[in-house]
C-alpha positions in Angstrom: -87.7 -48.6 -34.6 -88.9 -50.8 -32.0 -87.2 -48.8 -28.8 -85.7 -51.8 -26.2 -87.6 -51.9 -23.1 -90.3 -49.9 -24.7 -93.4 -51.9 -26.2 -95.5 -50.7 -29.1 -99.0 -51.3 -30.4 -100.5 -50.8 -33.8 -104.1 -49.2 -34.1 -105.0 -52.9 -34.8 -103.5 -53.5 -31.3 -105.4 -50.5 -30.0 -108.7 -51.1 -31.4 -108.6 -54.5 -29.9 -107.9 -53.5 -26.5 -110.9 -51.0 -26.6 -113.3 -53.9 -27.8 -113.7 -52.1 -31.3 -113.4 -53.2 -34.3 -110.1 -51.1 -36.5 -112.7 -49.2 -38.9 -114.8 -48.3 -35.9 -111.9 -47.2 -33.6 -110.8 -45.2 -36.6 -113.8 -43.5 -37.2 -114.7 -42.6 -33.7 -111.0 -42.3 -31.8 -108.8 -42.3 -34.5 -108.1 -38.8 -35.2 -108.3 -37.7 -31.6 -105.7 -40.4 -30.8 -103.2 -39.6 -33.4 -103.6 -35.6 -32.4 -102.8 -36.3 -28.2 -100.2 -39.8 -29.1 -97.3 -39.4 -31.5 -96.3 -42.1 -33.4 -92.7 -43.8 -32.5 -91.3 -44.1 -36.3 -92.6 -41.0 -37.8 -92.5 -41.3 -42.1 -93.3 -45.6 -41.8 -96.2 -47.2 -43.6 -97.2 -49.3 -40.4 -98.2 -46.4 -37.1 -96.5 -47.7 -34.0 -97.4 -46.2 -31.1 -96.0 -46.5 -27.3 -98.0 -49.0 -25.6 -97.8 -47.0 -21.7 -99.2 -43.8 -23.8 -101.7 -45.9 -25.9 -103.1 -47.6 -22.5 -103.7 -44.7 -20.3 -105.7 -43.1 -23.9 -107.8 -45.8 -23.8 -108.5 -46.1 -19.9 -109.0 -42.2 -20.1 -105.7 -41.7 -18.1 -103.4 -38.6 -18.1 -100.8 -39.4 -21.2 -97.6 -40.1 -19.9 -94.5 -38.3 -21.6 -93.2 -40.2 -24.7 -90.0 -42.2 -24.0 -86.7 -41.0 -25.2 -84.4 -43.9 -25.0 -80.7 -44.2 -25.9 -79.6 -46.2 -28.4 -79.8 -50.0 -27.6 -78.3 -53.2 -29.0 -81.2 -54.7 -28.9 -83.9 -52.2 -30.2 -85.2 -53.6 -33.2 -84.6 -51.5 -36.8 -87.5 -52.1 -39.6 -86.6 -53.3 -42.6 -86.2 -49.0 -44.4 -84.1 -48.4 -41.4 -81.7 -51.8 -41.5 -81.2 -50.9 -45.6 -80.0 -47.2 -44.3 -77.7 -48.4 -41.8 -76.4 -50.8 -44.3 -76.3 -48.2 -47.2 -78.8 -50.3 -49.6 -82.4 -50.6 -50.1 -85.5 -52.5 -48.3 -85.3 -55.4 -51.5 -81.7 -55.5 -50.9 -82.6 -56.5 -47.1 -85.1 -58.9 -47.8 -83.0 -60.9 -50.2 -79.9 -60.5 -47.5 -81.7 -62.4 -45.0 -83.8 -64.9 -47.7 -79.8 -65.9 -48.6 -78.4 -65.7 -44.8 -76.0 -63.0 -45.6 -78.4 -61.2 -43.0 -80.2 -63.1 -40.2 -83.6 -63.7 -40.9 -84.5 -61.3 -37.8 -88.1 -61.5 -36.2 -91.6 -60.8 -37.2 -93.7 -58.4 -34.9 -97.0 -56.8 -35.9 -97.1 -58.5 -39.2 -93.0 -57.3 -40.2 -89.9 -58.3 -39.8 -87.0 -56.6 -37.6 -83.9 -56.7 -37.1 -81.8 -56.1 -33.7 -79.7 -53.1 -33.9 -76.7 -55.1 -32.9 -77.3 -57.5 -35.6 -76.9 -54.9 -38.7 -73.7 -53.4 -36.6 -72.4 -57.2 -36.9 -73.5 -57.3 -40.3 -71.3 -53.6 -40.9 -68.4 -54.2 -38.8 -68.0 -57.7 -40.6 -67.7 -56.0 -43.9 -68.8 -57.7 -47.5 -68.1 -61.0 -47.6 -70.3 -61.9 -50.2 -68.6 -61.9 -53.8 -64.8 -62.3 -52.1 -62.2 -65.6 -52.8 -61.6 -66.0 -49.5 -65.4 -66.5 -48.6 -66.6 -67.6 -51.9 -64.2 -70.5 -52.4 -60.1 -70.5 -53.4 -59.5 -69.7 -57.1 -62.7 -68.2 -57.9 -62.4 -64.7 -60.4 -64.7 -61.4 -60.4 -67.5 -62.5 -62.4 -67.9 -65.6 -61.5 -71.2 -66.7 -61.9 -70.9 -68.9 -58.3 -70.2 -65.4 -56.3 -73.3 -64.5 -56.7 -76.1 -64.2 -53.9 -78.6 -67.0 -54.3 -81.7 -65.5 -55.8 -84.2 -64.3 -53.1 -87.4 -66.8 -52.0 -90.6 -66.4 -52.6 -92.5 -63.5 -50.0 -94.0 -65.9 -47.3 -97.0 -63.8 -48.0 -98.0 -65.3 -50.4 -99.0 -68.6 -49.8 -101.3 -67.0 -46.8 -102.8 -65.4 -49.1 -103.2 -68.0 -51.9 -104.9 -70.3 -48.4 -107.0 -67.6 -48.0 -108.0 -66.9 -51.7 -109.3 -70.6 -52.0 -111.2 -70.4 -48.9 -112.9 -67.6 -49.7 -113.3 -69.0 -53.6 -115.6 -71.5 -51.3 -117.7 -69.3 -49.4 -118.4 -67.0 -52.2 -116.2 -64.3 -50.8 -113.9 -62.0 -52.3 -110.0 -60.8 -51.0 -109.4 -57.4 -52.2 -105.7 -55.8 -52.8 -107.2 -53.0 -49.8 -108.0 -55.6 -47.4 -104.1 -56.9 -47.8 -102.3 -53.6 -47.8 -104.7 -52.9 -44.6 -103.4 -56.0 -43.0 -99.6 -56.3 -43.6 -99.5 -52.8 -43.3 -97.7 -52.2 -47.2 -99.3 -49.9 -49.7 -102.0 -50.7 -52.2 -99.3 -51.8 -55.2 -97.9 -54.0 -52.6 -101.3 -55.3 -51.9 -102.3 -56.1 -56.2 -98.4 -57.7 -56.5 -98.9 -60.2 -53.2 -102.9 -60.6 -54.5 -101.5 -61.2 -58.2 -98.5 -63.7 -56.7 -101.2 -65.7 -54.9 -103.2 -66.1 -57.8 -100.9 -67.4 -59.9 -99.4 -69.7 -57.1 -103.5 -71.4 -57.3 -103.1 -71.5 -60.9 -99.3 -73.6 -60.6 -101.2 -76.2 -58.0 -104.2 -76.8 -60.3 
């Protein structure tokens, strides 16, 4: 979660501010960093860090308490914590706002988030997905129509297909690692949006 009122960084954010490059922040400030500033969403792929605590670490400043806010409308809910609020999974999510039965929400630090009074709007509204009132008079259970328009294709992908060809030109190579390291997803997540872009080169040629 993304407190209201309260901005994070990433260490990508951090290294930045420092002049460093990530891989050389990490290696000389990154474990001293993570052992004096907690995280915000403890158990997420992506480290988010209060940006008021990450600053006075890298002026050499006195750390500031962490923030405990209440509860906002507007704080923003990644996409593990919108599917537990809604009682589904992260997939379930994506293909809720790829069909508009979810807004799309907004995309920070290489993510997307969703506002916390969103998803209660999306709850208190109920399913209105698969019902004849919403889907159209006269329609049965089953009907084929009901269903949720299949999800599009991750907009990852054709960044990644843009930047496999340009480095096809200089001789370089894009490595599942270096993708998982930038959108902040795992390794598999990495080979399946590597693999997508591969094959969406192959579909142009």
């Amino acid at each position: 979660m993304i407190p209201h009122g309260h901005p994070v960084m990433t260490e990508a954010d951090i290294a930045a501010a420092a002049g460093l490059e990530l891989h050389t922040w990490r290696r000389r400030h990154g474990a001293d960093f993570r052992a004096r500033v907690p995280v915000t969403n403890p158990g997420e792929r992506l480290r988010l860090y209060d940006a008021a605590q990450a600053q006075a670490y890298i002026e050499g400043q006195p750390i500031p308490p962490a923030p405990v806010p209440e509860p906002h409308p507007e704080d923003l809910l990644s996409v593990d914590e919108t599917a537990d609020a809604l009682g589904t999974d992260a997939s379930t999510v994506r293909a809720y706002a790829s069909t508009g039965y979810l807004p799309k929400g907004v995309e920070l630090h290489g993510r997307r988030w969703w506002a916390r009074h969103v998803v209660q709007e999306r709850i208190d509204a109920g399913d209105q997905r698969h019902h004849p009132e919403t889907t159209g008079a006269g329609r049965r259970p089953g009907d084929p129509r009901n269903r949720a328009p299949r999800p599009r294709t991750d907009d990852r992908v054709p960044a990644v297909a843009a930047e496999l060809a340009a480095a096809e030109a200089d001789a370089r190579t894009v490595t599942a690692d270096q993708l998982a390291e930038r959108y902040g997803v795992s390794r598999r997540t990495g080979e399946r949006l590597l693999a997508a872009a591969r094959q969406q080169l192959q579909e142009r040629s």
